[in-house]
C-alpha positions in Angstrom: 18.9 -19.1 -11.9 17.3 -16.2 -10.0 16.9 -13.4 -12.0 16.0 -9.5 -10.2 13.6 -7.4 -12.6 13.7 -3.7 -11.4 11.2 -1.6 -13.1 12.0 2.2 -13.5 10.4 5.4 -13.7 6.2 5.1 -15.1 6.6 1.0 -15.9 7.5 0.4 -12.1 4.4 2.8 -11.8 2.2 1.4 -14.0 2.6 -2.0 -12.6 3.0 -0.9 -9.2 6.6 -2.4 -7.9 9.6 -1.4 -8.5 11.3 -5.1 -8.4 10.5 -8.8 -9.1 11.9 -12.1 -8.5 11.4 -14.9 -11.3 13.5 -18.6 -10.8 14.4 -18.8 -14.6 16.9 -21.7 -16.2 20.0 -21.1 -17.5 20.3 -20.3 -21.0 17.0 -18.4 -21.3 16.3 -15.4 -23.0 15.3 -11.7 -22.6 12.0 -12.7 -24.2 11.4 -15.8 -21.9 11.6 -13.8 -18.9 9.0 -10.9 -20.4 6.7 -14.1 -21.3 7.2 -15.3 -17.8 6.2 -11.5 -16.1 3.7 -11.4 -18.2 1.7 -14.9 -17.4 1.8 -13.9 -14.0 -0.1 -10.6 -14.7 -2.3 -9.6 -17.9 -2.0 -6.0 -16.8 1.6 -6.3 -17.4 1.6 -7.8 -20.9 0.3 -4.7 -22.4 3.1 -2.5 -20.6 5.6 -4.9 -21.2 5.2 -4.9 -25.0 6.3 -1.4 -25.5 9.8 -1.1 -22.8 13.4 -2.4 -23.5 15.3 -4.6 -21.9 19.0 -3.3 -20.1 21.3 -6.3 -18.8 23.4 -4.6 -16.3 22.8 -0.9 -17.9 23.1 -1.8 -21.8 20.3 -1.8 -24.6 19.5 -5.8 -25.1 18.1 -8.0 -27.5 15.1 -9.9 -26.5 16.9 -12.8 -28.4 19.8 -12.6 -25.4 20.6 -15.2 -23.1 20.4 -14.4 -19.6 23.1 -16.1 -18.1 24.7 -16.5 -14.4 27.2 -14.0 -13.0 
């Protein structure tokens, strides 16, 4: 599944973009996708570690499933 990231405020500052594209597969979680951002850029592991996660405006669990809408 394609998944959009959009960064807000000072994270989409810090790691300079304001969206991201990642091909993820079904059934994977909040905390696969942050592990996938984050091999792609060791800047962004550090600034990852400390933001939350929203699915379509609400609070998430890292432990969520992302799935297909």
């Amino acid at each position: 599944m394609n998944v959009t990231v959009r960064y807000h405020g000072i994270i989409g500052d810090m790691l300079r973009r304001k969206t991201q594209q990642l091909e993820l597969r079904d059934g994977e979680t909040i905390a696969d996708l942050l592990t996938a951002i984050a091999s792609a850029d060791d800047g962004a592991q550090m600034i990852l570690k400390q933001t939350r996660a929203f699915i379509d405006g609400k609070q998430a669990d890292c432990a969520a499933a992302l799935i297909c809408r």
